[in-house]
C-alpha positions as CSV (number, residue, x, y, z in Angstrom):
1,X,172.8,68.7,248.7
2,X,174.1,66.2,246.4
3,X,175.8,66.6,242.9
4,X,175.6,63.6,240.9
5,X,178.4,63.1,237.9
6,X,177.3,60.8,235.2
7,X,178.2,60.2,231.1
8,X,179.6,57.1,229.4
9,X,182.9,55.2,230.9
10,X,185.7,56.7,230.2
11,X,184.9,60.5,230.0
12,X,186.9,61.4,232.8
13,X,183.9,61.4,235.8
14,X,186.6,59.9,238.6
15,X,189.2,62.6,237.9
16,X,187.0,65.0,237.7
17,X,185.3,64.5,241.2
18,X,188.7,63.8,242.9
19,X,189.9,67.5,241.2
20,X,186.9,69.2,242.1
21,X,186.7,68.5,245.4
22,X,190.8,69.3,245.4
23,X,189.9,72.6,244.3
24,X,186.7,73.5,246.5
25,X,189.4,72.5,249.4
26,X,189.4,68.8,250.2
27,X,193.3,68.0,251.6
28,X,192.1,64.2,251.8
29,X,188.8,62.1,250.6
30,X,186.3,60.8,252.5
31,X,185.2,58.3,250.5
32,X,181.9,56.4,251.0
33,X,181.2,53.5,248.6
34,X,177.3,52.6,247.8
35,X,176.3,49.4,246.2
36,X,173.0,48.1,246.1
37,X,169.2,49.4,247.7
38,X,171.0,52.6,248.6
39,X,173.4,51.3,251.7
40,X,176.3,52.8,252.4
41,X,178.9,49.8,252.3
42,X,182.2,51.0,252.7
43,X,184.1,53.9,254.1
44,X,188.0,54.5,253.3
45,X,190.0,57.3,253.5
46,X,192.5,58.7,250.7
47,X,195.3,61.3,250.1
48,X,194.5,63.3,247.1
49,X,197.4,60.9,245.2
50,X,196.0,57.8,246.5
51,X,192.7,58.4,245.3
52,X,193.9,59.4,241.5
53,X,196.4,56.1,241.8
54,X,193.0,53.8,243.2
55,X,190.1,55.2,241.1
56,X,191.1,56.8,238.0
57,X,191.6,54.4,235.3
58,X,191.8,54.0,231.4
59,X,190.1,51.0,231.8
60,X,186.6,51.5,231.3
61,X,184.4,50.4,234.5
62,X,186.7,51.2,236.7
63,X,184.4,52.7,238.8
64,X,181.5,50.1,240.0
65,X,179.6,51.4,242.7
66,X,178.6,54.9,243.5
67,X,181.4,56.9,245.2
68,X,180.5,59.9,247.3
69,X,182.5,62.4,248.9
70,X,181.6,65.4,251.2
71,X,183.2,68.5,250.9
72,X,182.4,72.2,252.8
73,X,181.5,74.8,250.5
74,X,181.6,78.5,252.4
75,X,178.3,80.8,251.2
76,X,178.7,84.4,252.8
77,X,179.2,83.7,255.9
78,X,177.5,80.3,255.9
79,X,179.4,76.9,255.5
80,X,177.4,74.4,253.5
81,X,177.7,70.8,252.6
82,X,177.6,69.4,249.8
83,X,177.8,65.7,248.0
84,X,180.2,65.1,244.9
85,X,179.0,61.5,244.1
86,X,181.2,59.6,241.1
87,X,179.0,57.4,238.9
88,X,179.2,54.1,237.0
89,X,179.6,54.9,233.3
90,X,176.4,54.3,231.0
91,X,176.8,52.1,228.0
92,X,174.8,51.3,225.0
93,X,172.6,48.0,225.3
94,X,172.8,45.2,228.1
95,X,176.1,44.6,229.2
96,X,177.1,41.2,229.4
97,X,178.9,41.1,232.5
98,X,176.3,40.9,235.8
99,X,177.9,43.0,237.9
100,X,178.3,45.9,235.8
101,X,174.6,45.7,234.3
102,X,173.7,46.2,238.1
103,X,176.2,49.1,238.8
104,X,174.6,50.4,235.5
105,X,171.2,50.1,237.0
106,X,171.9,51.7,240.3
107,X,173.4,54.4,238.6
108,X,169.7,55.5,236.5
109,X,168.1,54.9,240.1
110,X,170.7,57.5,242.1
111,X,169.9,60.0,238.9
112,X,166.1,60.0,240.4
113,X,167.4,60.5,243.8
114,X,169.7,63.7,243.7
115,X,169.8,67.0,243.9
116,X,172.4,68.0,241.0
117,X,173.4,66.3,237.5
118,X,176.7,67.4,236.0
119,X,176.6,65.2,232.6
120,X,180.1,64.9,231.4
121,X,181.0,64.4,227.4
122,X,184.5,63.7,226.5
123,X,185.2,66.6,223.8
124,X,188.1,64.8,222.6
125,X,186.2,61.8,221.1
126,X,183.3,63.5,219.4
127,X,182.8,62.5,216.0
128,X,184.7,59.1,216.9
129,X,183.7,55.9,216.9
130,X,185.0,55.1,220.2
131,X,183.1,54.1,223.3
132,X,182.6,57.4,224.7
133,X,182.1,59.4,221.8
134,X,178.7,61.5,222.1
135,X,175.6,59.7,219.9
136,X,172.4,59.0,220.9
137,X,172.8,57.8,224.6
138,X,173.8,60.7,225.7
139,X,170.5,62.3,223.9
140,X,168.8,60.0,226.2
141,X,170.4,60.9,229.7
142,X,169.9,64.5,228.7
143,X,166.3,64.5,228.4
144,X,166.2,62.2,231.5
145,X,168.1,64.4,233.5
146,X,166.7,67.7,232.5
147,X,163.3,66.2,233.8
148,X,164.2,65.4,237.2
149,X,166.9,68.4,238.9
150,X,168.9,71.2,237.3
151,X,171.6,69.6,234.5
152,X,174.6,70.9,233.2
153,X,176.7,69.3,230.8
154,X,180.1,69.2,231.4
155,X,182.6,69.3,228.2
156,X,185.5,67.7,229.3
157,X,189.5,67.5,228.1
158,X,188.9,70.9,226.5
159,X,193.0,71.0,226.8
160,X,192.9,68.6,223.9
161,X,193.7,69.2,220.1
162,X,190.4,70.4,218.2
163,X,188.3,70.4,222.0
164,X,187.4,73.8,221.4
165,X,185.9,73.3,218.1
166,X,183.6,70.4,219.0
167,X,183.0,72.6,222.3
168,X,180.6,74.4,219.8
169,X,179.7,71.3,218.4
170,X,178.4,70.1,221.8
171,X,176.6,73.1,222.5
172,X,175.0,73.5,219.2
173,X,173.7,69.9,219.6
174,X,172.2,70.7,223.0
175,X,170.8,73.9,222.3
176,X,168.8,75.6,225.3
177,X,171.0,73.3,227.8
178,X,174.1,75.0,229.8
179,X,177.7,73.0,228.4
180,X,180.6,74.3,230.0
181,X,184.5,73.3,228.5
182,X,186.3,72.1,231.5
183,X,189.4,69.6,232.3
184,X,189.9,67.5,235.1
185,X,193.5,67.1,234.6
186,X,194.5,70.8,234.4
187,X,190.9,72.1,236.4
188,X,189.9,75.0,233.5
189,X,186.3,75.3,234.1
190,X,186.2,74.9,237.6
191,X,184.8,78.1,238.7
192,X,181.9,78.0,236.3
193,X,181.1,74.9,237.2
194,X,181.6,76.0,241.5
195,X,179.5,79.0,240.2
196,X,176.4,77.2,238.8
197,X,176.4,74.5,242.0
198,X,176.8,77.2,244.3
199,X,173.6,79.1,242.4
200,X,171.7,75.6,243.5
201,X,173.0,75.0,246.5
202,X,171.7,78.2,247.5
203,X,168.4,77.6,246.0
């Protein structure tokens, strides 16, 4: 079972993983980078600190190639496992560098390939004009995703001035699709969001 995070640079996707997989019990990550055709090309090992310090920047594009991690989820009595993959962030156009139009590219491919799409907004910038504000690309991975796997949206940063209000903002735009208000930094929303994986994991 793989979950798949995706959304435009800069929304807080690395954090997120790293904080989620913290929370469903990782001590360390397991980190298994992909790059192109779907080969595994490099395997490194992180403390929770190093992999905050490595991956998570401001910088958008920090993240260019897809970044799994396994972590053991316990079901009853069962223990399953299940994929967290990090994603390279989705921009408007054709980029201009090569490298990133390919990480871009590999990105909409994995999106046909797994199990789980958690689509993360950045509550803090809607209504902005700045690079990861919600507007019309994020229409377009919505109506993507909802065609291939089950999609939620995630809402993050809702620990931010005025989140809360363009929460409800977020949801009215996607009506009929699940958006729940979480932060990676301080982890709210984490047990909805454990709750509606675990309801497909078990599916």
């Amino acid at each position: 079972m793989e979950a798949l995070v995706i959304g435009k640079p800069n929304v807080g996707k690395s954090l997120f993983v790293i904080n989620f997989a913290a929370y469903l019990g990782v001590k360390e990550i397991r980190l298994q980078s992909t790059e192109r055709k779907g080969v595994p090309t490099k395997k490194i090992l992180l403390s929770l600190d190093e992999a905050r310090h490595k991956l998570v920047s401001q910088k958008p594009h920090k993240t260019l190639t897809i970044q799994s991690l396994s972590v053991e989820i316990i079901t009853g009595r069962q223990k399953k496992a299940l994929w967290i993959v990090d994603s390279v962030g989705i921009t408007e156009g054709i980029h201009h560098q090569a490298e990133i139009r390919q990480a871009m590219a590999n990105t909409l491919i994995r999106m046909g390939e797994t199990n789980l799409i958690l689509h993360m907004i950045d509550l803090s910038s809607v209504g902005s004009k700045r690079i990861e504000s919600l507007g019309p690309l994020d229409d377009e991975m919505a109506k993507y995703a909802q065609r291939l796997v089950p999609y939620l949206i995630l809402g993050n940063k809702i620990d931010k001035p005025g989140a809360v209000d363009n929460l409800h903002a977020v949801r009215e735009h996607f009506k009929g699709i699940p958006v729940i208000g979480v932060s990676a930094l301080t982890r709210r929303g984490f047990k909805e969001v454990k709750a509606f994986t675990l309801r497909h994991l078990d599916a």
